[in-house]
C-alpha positions as CSV (number, residue, x, y, z in Angstrom):
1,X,-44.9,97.9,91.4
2,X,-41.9,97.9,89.2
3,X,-42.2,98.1,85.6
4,X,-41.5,94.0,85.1
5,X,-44.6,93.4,87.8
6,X,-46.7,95.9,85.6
7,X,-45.9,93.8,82.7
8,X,-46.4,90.4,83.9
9,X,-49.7,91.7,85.4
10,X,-50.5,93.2,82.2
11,X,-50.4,89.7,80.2
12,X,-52.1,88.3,82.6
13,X,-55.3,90.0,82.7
14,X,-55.3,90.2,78.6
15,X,-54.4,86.9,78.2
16,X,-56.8,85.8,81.1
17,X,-59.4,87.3,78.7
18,X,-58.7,85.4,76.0
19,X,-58.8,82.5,78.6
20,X,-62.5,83.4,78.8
21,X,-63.2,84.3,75.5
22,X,-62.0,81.3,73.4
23,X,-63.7,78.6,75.3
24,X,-67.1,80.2,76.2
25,X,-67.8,83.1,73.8
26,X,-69.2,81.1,71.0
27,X,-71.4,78.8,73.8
28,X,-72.6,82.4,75.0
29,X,-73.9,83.5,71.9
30,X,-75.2,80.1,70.8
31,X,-77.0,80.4,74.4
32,X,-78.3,83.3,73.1
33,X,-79.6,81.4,70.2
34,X,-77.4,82.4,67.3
35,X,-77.0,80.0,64.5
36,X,-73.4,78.6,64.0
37,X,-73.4,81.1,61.1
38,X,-74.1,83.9,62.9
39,X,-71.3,83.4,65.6
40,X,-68.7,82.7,62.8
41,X,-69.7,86.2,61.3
42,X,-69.6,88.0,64.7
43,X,-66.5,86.8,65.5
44,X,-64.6,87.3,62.5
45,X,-65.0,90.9,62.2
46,X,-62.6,91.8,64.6
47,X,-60.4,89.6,62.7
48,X,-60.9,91.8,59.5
49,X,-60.4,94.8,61.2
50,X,-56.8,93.4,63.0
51,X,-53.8,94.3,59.9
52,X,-54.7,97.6,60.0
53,X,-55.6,98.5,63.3
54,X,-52.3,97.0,64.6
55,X,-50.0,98.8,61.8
56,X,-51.7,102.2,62.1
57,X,-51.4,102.0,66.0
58,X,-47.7,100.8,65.6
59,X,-46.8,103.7,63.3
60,X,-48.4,106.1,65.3
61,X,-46.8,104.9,68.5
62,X,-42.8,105.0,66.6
63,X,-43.0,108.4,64.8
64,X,-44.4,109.8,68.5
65,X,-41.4,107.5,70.1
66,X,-44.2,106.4,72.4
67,X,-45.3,102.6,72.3
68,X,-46.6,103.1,76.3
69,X,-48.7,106.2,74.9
70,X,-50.6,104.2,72.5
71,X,-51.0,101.2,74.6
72,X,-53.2,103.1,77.0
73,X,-55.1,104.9,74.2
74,X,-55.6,101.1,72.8
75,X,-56.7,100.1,75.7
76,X,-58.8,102.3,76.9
77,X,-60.9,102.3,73.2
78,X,-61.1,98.7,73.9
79,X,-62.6,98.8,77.8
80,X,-64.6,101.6,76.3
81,X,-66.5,99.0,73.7
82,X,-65.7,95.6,76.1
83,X,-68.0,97.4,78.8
84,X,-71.1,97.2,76.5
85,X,-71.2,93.7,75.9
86,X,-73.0,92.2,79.2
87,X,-75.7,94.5,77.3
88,X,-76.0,93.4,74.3
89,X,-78.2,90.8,72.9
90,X,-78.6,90.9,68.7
91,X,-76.0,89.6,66.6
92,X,-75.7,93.2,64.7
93,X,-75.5,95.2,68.4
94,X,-72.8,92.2,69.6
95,X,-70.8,92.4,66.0
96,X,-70.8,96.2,66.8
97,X,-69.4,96.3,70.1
98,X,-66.7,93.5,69.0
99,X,-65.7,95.6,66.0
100,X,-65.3,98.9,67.9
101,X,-63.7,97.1,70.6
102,X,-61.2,95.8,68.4
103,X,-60.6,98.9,67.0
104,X,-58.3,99.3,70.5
105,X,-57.4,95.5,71.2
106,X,-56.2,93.8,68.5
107,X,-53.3,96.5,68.3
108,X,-52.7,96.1,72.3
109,X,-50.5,92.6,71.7
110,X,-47.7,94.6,69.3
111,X,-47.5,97.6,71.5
112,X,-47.2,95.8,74.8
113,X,-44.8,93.4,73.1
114,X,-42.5,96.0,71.7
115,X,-42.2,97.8,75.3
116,X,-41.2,94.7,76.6
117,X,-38.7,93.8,74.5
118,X,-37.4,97.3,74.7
119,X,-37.5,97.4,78.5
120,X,-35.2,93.5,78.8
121,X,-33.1,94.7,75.6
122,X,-32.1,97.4,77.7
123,X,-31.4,94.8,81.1
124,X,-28.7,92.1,81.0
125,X,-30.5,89.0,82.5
126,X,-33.9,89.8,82.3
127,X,-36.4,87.9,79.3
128,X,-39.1,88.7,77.5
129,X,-40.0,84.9,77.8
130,X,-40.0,85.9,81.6
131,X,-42.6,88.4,81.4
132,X,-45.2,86.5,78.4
133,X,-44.8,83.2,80.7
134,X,-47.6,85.0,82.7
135,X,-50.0,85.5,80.0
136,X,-50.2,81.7,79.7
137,X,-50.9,81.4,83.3
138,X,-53.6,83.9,83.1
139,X,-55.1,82.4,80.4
140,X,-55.7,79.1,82.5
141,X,-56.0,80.9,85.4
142,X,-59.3,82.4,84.0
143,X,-60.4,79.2,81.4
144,X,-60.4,77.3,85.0
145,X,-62.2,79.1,87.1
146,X,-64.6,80.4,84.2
147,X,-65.4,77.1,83.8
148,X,-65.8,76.1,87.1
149,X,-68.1,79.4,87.9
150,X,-69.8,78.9,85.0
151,X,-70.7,75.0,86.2
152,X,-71.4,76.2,89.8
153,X,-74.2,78.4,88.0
154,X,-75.6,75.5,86.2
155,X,-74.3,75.8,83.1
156,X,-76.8,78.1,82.1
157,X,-77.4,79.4,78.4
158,X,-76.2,82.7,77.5
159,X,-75.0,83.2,81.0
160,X,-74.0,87.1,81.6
161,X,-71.0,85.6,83.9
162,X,-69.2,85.0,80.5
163,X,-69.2,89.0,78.5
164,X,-69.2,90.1,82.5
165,X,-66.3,88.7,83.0
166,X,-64.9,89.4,79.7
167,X,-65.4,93.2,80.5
168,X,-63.9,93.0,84.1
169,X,-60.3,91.9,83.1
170,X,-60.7,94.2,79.6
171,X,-60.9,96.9,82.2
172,X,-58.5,95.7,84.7
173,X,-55.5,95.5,81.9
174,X,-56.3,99.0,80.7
175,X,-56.0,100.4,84.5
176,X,-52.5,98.7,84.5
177,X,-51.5,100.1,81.2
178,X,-52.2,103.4,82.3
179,X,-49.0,102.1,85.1
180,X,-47.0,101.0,82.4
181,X,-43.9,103.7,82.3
182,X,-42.9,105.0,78.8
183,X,-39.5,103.7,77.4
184,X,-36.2,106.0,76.9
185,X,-36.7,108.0,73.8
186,X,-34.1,106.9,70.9
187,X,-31.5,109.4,69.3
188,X,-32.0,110.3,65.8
189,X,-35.3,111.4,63.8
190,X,-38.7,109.9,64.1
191,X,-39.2,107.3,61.2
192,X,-41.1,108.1,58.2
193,X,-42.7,106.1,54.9
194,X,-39.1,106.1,54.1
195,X,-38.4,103.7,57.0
196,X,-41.4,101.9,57.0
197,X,-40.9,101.0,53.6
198,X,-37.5,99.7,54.0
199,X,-38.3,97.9,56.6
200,X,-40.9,96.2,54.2
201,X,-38.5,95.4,51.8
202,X,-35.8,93.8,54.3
203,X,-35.4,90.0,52.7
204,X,-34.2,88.5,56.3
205,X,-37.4,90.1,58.1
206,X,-39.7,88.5,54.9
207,X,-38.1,85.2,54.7
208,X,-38.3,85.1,58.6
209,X,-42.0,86.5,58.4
210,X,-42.7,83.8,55.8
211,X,-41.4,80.8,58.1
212,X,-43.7,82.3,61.2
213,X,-46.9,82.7,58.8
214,X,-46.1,78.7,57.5
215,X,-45.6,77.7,60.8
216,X,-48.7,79.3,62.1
217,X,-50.9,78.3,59.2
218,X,-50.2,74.6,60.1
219,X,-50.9,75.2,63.3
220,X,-54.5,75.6,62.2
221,X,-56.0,72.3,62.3
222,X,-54.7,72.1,65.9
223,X,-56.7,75.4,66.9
224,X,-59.8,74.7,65.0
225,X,-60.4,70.7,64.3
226,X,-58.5,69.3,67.9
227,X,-62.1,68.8,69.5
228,X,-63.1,67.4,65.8
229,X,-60.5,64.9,65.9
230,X,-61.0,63.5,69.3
231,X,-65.0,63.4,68.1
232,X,-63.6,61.1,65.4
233,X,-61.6,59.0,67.6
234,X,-64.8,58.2,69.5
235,X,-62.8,59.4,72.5
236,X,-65.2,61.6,75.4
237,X,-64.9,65.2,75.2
238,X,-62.9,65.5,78.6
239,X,-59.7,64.5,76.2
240,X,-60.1,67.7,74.1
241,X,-59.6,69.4,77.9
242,X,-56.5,67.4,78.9
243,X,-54.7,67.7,75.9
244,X,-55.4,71.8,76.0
245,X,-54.2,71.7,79.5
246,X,-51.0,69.5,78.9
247,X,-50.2,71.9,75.9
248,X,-50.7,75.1,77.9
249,X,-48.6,73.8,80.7
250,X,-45.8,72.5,78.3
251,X,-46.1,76.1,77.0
252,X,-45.3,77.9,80.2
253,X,-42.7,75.1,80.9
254,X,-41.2,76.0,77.7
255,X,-40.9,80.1,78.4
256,X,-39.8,79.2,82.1
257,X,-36.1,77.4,80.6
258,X,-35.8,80.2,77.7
259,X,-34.0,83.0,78.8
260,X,-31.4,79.2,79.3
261,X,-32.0,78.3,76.0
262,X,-31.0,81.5,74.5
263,X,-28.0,81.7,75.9
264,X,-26.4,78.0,75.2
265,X,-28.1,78.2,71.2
266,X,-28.4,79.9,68.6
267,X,-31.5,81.5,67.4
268,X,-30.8,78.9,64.3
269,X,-31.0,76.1,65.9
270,X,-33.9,77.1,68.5
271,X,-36.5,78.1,65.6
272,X,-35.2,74.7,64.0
273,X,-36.0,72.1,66.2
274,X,-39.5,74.2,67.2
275,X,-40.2,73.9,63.7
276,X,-39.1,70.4,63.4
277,X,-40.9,69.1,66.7
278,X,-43.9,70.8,65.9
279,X,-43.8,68.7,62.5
280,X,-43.4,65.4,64.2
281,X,-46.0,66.2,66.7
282,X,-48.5,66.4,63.8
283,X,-47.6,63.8,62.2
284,X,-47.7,61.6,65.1
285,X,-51.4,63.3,65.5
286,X,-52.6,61.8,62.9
287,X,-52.3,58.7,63.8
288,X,-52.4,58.4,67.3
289,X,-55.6,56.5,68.1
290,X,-56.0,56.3,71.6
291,X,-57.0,59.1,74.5
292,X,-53.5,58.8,76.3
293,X,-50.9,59.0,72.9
294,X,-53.2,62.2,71.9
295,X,-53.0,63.6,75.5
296,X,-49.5,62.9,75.6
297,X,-48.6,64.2,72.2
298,X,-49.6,67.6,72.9
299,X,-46.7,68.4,75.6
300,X,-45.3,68.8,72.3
301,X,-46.7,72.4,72.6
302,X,-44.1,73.9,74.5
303,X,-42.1,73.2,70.7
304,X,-44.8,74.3,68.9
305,X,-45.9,77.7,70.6
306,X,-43.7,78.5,73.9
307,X,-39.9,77.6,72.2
308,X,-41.6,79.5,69.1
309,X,-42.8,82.3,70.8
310,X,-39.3,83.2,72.9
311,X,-37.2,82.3,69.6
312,X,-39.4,84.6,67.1
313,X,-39.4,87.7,69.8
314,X,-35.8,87.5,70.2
315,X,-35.2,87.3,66.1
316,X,-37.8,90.5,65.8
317,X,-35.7,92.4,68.5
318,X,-32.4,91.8,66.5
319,X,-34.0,92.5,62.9
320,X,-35.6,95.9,63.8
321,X,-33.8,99.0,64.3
322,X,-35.3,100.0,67.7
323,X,-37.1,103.3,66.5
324,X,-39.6,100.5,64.5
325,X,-40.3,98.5,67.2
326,X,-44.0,98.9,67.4
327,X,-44.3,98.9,63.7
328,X,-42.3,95.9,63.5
329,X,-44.1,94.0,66.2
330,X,-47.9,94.9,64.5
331,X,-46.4,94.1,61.1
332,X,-45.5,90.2,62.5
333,X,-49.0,90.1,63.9
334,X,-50.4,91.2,60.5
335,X,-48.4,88.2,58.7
336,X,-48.0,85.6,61.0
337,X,-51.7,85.7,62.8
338,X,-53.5,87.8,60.0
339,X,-52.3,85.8,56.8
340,X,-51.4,82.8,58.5
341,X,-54.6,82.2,60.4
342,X,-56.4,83.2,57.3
343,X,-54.7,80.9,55.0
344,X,-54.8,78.2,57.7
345,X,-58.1,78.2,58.6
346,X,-59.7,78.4,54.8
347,X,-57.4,75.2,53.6
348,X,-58.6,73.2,56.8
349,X,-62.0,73.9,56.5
350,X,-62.2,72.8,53.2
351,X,-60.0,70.4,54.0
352,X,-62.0,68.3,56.6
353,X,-64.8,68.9,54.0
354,X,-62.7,66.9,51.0
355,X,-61.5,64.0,53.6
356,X,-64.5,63.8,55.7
357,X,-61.9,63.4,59.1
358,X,-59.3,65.7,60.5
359,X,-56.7,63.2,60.9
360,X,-55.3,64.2,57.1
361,X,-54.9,67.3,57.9
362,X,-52.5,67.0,60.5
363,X,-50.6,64.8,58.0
364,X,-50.4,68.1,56.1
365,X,-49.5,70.4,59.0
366,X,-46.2,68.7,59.2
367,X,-45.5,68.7,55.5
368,X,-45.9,72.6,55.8
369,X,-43.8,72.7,59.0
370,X,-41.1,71.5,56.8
371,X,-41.5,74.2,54.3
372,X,-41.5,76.7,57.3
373,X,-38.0,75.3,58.3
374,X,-36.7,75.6,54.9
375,X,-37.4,79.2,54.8
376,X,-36.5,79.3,58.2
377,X,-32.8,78.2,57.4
378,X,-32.9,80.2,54.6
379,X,-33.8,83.5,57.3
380,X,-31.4,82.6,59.6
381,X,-28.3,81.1,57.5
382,X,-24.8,81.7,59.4
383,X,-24.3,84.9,57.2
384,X,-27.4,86.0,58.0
385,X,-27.9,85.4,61.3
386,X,-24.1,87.2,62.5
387,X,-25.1,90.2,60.2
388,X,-28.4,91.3,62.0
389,X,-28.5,94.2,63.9
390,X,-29.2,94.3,67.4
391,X,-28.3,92.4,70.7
392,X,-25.7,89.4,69.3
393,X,-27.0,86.4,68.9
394,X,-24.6,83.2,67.8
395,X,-25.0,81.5,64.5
């Protein structure tokens, strides 16, 4: 296969297992008989372990000028853990294997991000919108037919199918990184603490860092409370699916017209209006009432997360020098998905607590939107957007 096939591939087997894991991991375990307190501590630890795995693996990979190198170490500490959990039963043996597994996987997103943005920086016409659209297909790919093998089993608790299956496409997407050719080394020395630092204290990269973190933080109540609010709406359970599925395919929709996008508009103006759709999508949210407005409001997605996506790789690509693209990559992962989820998910837990409904809280989302657009504006000002290095973009 040619390197583009190995990378579409790629994002679909890792995001096909995150197709599996977020909608039947948690029913596993509580299958298994864990208490809801148990699976919120089990699955958090990876999530404490993710800044720093994804920055040290990121530095490593651009002082060796290898992102492709540390991929396949990544991923093959992550199979290595992944293959356990079929085998495990107690929460401390299960919070184990998830820990050590992450260890690997939650720096494999950076580095397979930063050698695909080097590999279409380097070829006129191709997308890195292009090659993630696939992750989104293998993520319904595998929460559809999961589901549907799951229900041709019975639906039984704690089913093996689920960590089985889990395992299976963990160790399919390391085999294909271990295909995944290295990318042409760059003149000059290999960054230090010196770089690293100044990369740190670049205001364009913070401000735009900033806007992704706000943006991602209201996007909270969405991931955690959308199941809550159709519950409250005294709508059936099947809506929660629709709405998922209309987002994810107004996601893919969304990455399919990019690489178009990009070249009529400015990186300005794209990061705007996702930014300001996503902020009338909430809004709307919150008071839509009926099964059909909430099912319709989520095509809105392909705003919120695919127009995002494309628009914040191709700002990351332009503000970091190539020789910190790994780094670069695992320190927007840190920011945006570390501190924004963090921060998201604390304020709308307490949140629903205080009101008692989630319906507020998407009120909220779309006054934070707004702030993200400010210091979105503020990131990608006329001045600021013509003086970034990299592939030209227009104000």
């Amino acid at each position: 296969m040619v390197p583009a096939a190995r990378l579409r591939l790629f994002y679909f087997l890792y995001y096909g297992t995150v197709g599996t894991n977020l909608p039947y991991f948690a029913a596993y375990l509580r299958g298994l008989g864990y208490t809801g307190e148990q699976i919120g501590t089990v699955q958090m630890l990876p999530s404490l372990a993710a800044p720093a795995v994804a920055l040290s693996w990121a530095s490593w990979a651009d002082r060796r000028g290898s992102p492709a190198r540390a991929l396949r170490r990544a991923a093959l500490i992550a199979v290595s853990a992944a293959a356990l959990l079929p085998f495990v039963r107690s929460p401390l043996a299960v919070g184990a294997v998830l820990l050590v597994q992450a260890l690997g996987e939650r720096a494999v997103v950076p580095l397979v991000d930063s050698v695909s943005l080097e590999w279409t920086l380097a070829r006129p016409g191709t997308s890195y919108a292009g090659l993630r659209l696939f992750g989104s297909l293998g993520f319904v790919a595998l929460a559809v037919g999961a589901g549907h093998a799951l229900a041709a089993r019975g639906d039984l608790p704690g089913d093996v199918l689920v960590p089985a299956t889990i395992a299976c496409c963990v160790a399919a997407y390391a085999l294909v990184a271990r295909t995944i050719p290295a990318a042409p080394p760059h003149p000059g020395t290999r960054p230090g603490l010196a770089d690293l630092a100044q990369l740190v204290r670049d205001r364009r990269l913070l401000l735009f860092l900033a806007a992704c973190a706000l943006h991602w933080a209201a996007c909270a109540p969405y991931h955690l409370l959308f199941g809550v609010l159709v519950r409250d709406r005294g709508l059936p359970s099947d809506v929660t699916g629709l709405g998922m599925a209309a987002g994810v395919v107004a996601e893919m929709a969304a990455l399919l017209v990019f690489p178009r996008l990009e070249r009529r508009h400015s990186l300005r103006r794209l990061l705007a209006v996702a930014f300001l759709g996503s902020a009338v999508r909430w809004a709307l949210v919150s008071r839509a009432e009926s099964a059909g407005a909430i099912v319709a409001l989520q095509l809105l997605h392909g705003l919120t997360f695919g127009l995002f996506w494309g628009t914040a790789m191709d700002a990351m690509a332009n503000l970091v020098p190539p020789r910190l693209r790994a780094t670069g990559q695992a320190l927007f992962s840190a920011i945006v998905f570390g501190v924004g989820n963090t921060l998201g998910y604390q304020l709308a837990g307490a949140g629903y607590d205080r009101y008692r409904s989630a319906a507020p809280l998407f009120a909220w989302a779309a006054v934070v939107e707004i702030a993200a657009l400010v210091f979105a504006l503020l990131f990608l000002g006329r001045r600021a957007a013509a003086a970034a290095p990299g592939p030209a973009r227009p104000a």
